[in-house]
C-alpha positions as CSV (number, residue, x, y, z in Angstrom):
1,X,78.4,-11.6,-69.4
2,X,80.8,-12.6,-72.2
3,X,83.9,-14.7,-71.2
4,X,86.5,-11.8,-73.0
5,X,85.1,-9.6,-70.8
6,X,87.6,-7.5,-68.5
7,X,87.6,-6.9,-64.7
8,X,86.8,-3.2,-65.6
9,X,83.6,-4.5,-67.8
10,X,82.4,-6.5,-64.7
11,X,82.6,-4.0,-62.5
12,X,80.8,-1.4,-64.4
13,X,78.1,-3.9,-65.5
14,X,77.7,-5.7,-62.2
15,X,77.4,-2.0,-60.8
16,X,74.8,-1.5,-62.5
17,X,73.0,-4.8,-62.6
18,X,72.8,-4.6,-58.8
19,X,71.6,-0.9,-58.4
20,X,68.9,-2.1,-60.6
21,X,68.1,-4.8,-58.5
22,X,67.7,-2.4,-55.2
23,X,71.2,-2.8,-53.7
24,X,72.0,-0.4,-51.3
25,X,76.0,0.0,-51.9
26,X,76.3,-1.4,-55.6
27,X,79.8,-0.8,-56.4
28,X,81.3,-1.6,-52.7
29,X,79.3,-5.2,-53.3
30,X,80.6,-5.7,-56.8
31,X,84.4,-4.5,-55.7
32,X,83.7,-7.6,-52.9
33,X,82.4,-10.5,-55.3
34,X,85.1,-9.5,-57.8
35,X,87.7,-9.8,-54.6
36,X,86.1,-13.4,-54.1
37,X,86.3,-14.5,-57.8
38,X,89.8,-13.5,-58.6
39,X,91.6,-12.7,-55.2
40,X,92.6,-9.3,-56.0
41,X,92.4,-6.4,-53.1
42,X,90.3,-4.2,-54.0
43,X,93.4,-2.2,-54.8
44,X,94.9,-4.3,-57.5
45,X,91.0,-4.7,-59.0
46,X,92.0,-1.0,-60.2
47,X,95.3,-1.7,-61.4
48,X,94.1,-4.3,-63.5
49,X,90.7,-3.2,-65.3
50,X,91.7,-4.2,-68.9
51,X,92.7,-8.2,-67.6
52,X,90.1,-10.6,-68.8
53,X,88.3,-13.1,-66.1
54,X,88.9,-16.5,-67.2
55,X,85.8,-18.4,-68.2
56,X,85.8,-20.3,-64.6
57,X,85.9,-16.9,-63.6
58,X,82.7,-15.3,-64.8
59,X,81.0,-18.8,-64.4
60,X,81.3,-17.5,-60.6
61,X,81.0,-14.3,-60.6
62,X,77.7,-14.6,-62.3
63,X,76.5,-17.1,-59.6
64,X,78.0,-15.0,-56.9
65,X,75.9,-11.5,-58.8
66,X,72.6,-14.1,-59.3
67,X,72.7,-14.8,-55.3
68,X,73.4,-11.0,-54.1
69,X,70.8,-9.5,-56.8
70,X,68.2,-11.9,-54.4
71,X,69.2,-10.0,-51.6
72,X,71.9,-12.7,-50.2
73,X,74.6,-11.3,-47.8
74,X,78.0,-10.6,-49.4
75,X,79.8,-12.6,-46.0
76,X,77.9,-15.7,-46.7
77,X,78.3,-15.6,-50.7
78,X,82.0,-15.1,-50.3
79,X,82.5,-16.9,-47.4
80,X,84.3,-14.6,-44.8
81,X,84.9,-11.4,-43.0
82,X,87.2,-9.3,-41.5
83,X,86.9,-8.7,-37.8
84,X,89.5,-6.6,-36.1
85,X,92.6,-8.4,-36.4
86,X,91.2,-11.9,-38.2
87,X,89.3,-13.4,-40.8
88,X,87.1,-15.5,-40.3
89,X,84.7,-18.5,-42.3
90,X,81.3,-17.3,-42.7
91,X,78.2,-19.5,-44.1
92,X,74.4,-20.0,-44.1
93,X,72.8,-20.7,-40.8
94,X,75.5,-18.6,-38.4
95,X,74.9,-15.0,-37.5
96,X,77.3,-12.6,-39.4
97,X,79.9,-10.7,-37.2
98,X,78.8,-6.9,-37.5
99,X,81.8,-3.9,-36.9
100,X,80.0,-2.6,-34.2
101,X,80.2,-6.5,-32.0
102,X,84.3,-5.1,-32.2
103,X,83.4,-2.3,-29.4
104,X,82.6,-5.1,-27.1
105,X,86.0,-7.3,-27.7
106,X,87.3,-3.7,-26.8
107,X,85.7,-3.5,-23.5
108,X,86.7,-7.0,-22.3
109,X,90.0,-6.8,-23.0
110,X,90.2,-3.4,-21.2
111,X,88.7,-5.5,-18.1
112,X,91.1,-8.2,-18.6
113,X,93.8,-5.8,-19.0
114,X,92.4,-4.1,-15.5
115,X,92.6,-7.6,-13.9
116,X,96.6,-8.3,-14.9
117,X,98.2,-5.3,-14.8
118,X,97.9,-5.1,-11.0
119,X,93.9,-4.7,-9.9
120,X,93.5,-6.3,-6.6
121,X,92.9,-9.9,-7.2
122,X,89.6,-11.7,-6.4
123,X,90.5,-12.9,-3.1
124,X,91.1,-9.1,-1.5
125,X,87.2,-8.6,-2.4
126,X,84.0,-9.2,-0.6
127,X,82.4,-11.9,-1.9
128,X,79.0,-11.5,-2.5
129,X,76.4,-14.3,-1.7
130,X,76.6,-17.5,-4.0
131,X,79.3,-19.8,-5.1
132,X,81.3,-17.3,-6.3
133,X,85.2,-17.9,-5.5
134,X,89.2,-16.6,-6.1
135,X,89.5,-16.9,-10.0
136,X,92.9,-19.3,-10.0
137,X,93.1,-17.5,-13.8
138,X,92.5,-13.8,-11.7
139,X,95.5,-14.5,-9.3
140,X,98.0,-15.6,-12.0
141,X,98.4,-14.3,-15.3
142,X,95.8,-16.1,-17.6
143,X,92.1,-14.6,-16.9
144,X,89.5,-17.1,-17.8
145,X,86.3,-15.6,-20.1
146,X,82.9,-17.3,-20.9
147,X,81.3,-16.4,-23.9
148,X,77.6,-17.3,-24.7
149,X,76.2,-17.5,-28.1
150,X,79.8,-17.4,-30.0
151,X,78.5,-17.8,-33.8
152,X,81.8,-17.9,-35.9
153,X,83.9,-17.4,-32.6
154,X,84.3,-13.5,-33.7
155,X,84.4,-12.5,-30.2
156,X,86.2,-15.5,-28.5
157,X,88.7,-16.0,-31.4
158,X,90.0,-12.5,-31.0
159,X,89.9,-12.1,-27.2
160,X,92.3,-15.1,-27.6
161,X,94.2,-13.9,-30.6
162,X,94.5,-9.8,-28.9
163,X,95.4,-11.1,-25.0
164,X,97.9,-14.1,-25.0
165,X,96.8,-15.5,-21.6
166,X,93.4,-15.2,-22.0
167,X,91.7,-18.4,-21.8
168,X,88.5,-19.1,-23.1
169,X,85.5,-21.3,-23.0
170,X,82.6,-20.4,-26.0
171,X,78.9,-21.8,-26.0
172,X,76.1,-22.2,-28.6
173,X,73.0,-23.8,-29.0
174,X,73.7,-24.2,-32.2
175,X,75.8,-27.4,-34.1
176,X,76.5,-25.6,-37.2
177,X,77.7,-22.5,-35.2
178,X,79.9,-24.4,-32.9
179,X,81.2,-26.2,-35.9
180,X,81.8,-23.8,-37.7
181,X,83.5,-21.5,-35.0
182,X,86.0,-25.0,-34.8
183,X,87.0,-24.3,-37.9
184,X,87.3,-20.5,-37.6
185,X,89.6,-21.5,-34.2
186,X,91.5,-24.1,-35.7
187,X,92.4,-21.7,-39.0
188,X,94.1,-19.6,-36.1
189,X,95.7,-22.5,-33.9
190,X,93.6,-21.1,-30.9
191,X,93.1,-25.0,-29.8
192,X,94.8,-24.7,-27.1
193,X,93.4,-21.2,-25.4
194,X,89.6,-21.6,-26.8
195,X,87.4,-24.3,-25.3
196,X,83.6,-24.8,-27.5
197,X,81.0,-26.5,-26.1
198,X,77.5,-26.9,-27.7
199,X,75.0,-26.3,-25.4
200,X,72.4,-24.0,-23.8
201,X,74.0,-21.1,-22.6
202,X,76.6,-22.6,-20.2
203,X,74.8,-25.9,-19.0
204,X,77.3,-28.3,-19.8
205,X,80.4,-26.0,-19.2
206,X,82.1,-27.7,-16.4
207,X,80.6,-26.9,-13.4
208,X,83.9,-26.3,-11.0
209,X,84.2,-23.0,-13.1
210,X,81.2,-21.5,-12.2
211,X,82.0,-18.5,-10.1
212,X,85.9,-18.3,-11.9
213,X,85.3,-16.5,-14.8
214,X,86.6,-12.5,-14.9
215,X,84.3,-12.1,-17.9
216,X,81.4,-13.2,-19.0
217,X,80.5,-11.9,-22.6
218,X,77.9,-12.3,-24.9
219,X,76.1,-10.7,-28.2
220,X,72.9,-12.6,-27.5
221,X,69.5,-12.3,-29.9
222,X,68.8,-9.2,-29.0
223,X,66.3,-7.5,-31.2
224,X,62.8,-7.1,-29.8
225,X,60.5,-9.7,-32.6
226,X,58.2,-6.4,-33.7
227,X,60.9,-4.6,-34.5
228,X,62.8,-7.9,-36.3
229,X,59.6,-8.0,-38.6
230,X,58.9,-4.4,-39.0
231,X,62.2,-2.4,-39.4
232,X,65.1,-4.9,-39.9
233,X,65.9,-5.0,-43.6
234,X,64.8,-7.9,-45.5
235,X,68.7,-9.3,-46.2
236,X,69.0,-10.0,-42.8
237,X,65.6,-11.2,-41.4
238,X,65.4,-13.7,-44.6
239,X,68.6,-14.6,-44.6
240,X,70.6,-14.8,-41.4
241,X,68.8,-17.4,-38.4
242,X,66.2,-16.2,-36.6
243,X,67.5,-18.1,-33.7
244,X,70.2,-15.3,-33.1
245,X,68.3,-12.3,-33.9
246,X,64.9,-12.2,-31.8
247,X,65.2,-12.0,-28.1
248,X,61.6,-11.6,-27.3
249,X,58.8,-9.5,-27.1
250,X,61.3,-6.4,-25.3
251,X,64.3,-7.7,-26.2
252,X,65.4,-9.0,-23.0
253,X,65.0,-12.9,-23.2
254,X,67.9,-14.2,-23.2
255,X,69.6,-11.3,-21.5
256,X,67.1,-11.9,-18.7
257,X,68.9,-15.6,-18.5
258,X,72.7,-14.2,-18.5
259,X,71.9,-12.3,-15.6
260,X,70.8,-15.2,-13.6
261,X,73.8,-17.2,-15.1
262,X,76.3,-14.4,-13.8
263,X,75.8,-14.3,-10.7
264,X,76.7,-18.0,-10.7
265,X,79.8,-17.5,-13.1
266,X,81.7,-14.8,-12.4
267,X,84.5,-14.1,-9.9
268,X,83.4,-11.7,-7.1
269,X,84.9,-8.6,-8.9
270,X,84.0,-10.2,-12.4
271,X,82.5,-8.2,-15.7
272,X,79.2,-9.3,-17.4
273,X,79.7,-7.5,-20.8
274,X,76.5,-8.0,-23.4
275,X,75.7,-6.3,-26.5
276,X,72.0,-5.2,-26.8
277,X,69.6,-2.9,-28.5
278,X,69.3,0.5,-28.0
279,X,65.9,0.6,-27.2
280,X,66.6,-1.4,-24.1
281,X,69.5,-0.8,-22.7
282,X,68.0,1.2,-19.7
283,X,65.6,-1.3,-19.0
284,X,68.6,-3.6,-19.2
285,X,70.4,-1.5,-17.1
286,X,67.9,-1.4,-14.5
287,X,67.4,-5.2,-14.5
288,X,71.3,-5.5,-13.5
289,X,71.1,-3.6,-10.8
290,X,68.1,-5.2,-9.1
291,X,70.5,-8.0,-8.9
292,X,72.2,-6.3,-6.1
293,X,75.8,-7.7,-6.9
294,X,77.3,-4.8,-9.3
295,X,79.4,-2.2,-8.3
296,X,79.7,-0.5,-11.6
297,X,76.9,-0.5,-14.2
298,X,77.7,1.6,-17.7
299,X,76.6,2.0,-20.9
300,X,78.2,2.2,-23.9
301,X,78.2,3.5,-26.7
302,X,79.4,2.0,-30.8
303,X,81.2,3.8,-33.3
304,X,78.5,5.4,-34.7
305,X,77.5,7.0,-31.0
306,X,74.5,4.3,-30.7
307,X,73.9,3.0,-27.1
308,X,75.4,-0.9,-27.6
309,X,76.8,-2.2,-25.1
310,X,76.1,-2.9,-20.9
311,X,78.8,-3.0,-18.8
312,X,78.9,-4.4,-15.5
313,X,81.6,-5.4,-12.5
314,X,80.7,-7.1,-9.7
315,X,81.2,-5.2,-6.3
316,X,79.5,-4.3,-3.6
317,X,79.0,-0.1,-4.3
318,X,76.5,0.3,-6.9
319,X,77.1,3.1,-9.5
320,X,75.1,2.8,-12.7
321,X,76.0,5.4,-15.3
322,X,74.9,6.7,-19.4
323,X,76.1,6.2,-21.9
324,X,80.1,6.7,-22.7
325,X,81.5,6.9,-26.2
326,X,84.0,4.1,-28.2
327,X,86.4,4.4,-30.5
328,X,86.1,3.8,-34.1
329,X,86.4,-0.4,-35.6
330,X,89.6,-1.8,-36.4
331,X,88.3,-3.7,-39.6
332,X,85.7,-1.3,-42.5
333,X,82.9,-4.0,-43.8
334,X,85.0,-3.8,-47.5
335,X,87.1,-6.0,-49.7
């Protein structure tokens, strides 16, 4: 690249340069790098093909076109993505936040919603065996939601930022996720609603809450490991952690662990809400209700009409139902 060359002359040759190298979406990815360079929408990129990058300019934007001609993800060379209502940090190490991950913010904050606008409050229920107890959160007007494996804080940091009394405490195993989801909270002043721990799954969460939480939520690595090293496509099994994408031979790992970890956690008329695979959501399905304690077991579907997500509330009827259909993102994966 020359340094009088234009946005419009970028464009067109990164276009090409990146079609070339195999990219799938060529001209959505160079619209997104140029974004990053110069901080123009994607809009004003058009309204200003004939204005020359500066030199510090293409100095980047060849770096940033070296790394996502290797294959790199456009969220971790630019350093963010759009989720629903927020933005948030993204970097090496820490799974990205995928559109589809917005269908289950959508069905906890219909639960929470359930739970304050006048559903009968924990204590009116029949509390199934364990420590389960009243949520304090439940009976007033702040719910309380535990989220395992937060990564940036995508789902926490919105729950938070969409429901004003929603309180939150958000786990991971990993240092570089929780620190990165503190920054992603701080950037939003969520300090004071969004608790992080690092940890495995909820072992140092603050054991008086077990059995107080209306929702436990989680988009836990959840892709069986054949199908990780068979089917997924290279840029994200070589680039994004491991650690968050393989749950095991079936899938069902970690999911396997929430379960157990629910029926300590929740309320008696809490929601366990977990994003999963397709291929085993029935199986899932059928785990959850062995457990006995659900009243309501669904399956949902994304967007794109793909089984995603496992819904279940806690009750003493059982009722296990198919698939149901969501609504469309709030956020397209684009400049």
């Amino acid at each position: 690249m020359e340094s009088c060359w234009t946005i419009g002359k970028v464009l067109s040759w990164t276009t090409g340069y990146l079609q070339r190298k195999g990219d799938e979406h060529p001209r959505l990815s160079a619209e997104w790098l140029i974004n990053s360079v110069t901080n123009l929408s994607r809009v004003e990129i058009y309204m200003h093909f004939d204005q020359p990058l500066t030199a510090h300019e293409l100095d980047l934007m060849h770096k940033a076109v070296e790394r996502r001609a290797s294959g790199e993800p456009l969220q971790y060379i630019t350093g963010e993505m759009p989720f629903r209502h927020i933005v948030l940090r993204c970097e090496k190490g820490v799974l990205i936040p995928r559109p589809e991950t917005e269908v289950l913010v959508d069905e906890v904050l219909a639960a929470l919603d359930e739970k304050t606008d006048g559903s009968q409050p924990d204590a009116a229920a029949e509390k199934p065996d364990g420590p389960q107890s009243d949520s304090p959160q439940s009976a007033g007007s702040h719910p309380l939601v535990l989220e395992v494996g937060t990564g940036t804080g995508c789902i926490a940091l919105s729950i938070a930022h969409e429901h004003p009394q929603a309180q939150v405490v958000a786990t991971d195993i990993s240092p570089r996720a929780i620190a990165l989801a503190t920054r992603n909270r701080d950037a939003l002043s969520l300090q004071d609603r969004v608790d992080l721990c690092q940890t495995d799954l909820a072992a140092d969460v603050d054991p008086t809450l077990m059995g107080t939480f209306d929702v436990l939520v989680s988009n836990p690595p959840y892709i069986p490991t054949k199908v990780l090293h068979d089917d997924i496509p290279a840029e994200v099994r070589d680039f994004e952690p491991e650690l968050a994408l393989d749950g095991g031979a079936d899938g069902l790992d970690v999911f396997r662990r929430l379960l157990k970890l629910a029926a300590k956690a929740l309320a008696s008329t809490g929601v366990l809400c977990v994003e999963l695979h397709e291929t085993t959501l029935q199986q899932a399905a059928q785990l959850a209700s062995e457990q006995q304690i659900y009243q309501d077991i669904r399956i949902i579907e994304d967007y794109t009409h793909r089984p995603r997500i496992l819904f279940c509330k806690r009750g003493p009827q059982l009722n296990v139902q198919g698939a149901t259909k969501s609504s469309q993102p709030t956020h397209p994966a684009q400049p």
